[in-house]
Steps between C-alpha positions, in 0.01 A plus 500: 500500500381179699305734716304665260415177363434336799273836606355576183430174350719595138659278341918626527493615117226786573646582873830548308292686243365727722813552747762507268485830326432688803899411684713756385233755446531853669188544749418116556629349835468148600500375848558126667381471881745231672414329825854290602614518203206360306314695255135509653359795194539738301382875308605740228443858502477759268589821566406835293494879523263571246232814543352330805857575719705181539361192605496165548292198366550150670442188280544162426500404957543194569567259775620114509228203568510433831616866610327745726384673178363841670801507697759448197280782316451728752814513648629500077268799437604704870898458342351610139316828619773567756752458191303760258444755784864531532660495142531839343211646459322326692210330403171662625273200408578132496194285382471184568184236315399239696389146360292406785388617885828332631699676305267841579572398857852460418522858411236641749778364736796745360258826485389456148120627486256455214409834286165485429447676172846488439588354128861407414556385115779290382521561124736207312609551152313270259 
């Protein structure tokens, strides 16, 4: 929880908010990136198998102050898509958003490309 509010600038009661009812969910994954021990970042994804074929969305990346921040979420991401390709089915897309051109870089880095044209919707319940 620190990290995301460190990262995200919430305060803890809207990171918990927004974490909490996703652990224990079917579909939603969260990873922690350690470097000696140390927690250096942090993702979530979500996984479906809707009428697109399975795939995976990565959300909510992010790395520690002071961390190598494309490193942590490239090297987070590479696990991720490595992850979805091999649990069954595999996942034949994993999409990724990026916040900024570091974190585009971060995922040029892996093999992620950019789809122009291409339009992913996330649709929340009200």
């Amino acid at each position: 929880m620190a990290l995301e509010v460190a990262a995200f600038g919430d305060a803890p009661a809207t990171a918990r908010a927004g974490l909490g009812p996703q652990f224990g969910v079917a579909g939603f994954d969260h990873w922690v990136a350690e470097v000696a021990g140390a927690t250096v970042g942090s993702a979530t994804s979500v996984r479906s198998d809707e009428l697109a074929g399975p795939a995976v969305m990565v959300t909510g990346m992010a790395a520690v102050p002071g961390a190598d921040a494309q490193l942590v979420k490239g090297q987070l991401s590479a696990q991720i898509s490595a992850e979805a390709g091999h649990a069954g089915p595999g996942a034949t897309l994993v999409h990724v958003y990026p916040d900024d051109d570091e974190e585009a870089a971060a995922f040029t880095a892996v093999g992620f490309i950019e789809v122009p044209g291409f339009l992913v919707r996330l649709i929340q319940p009200a």
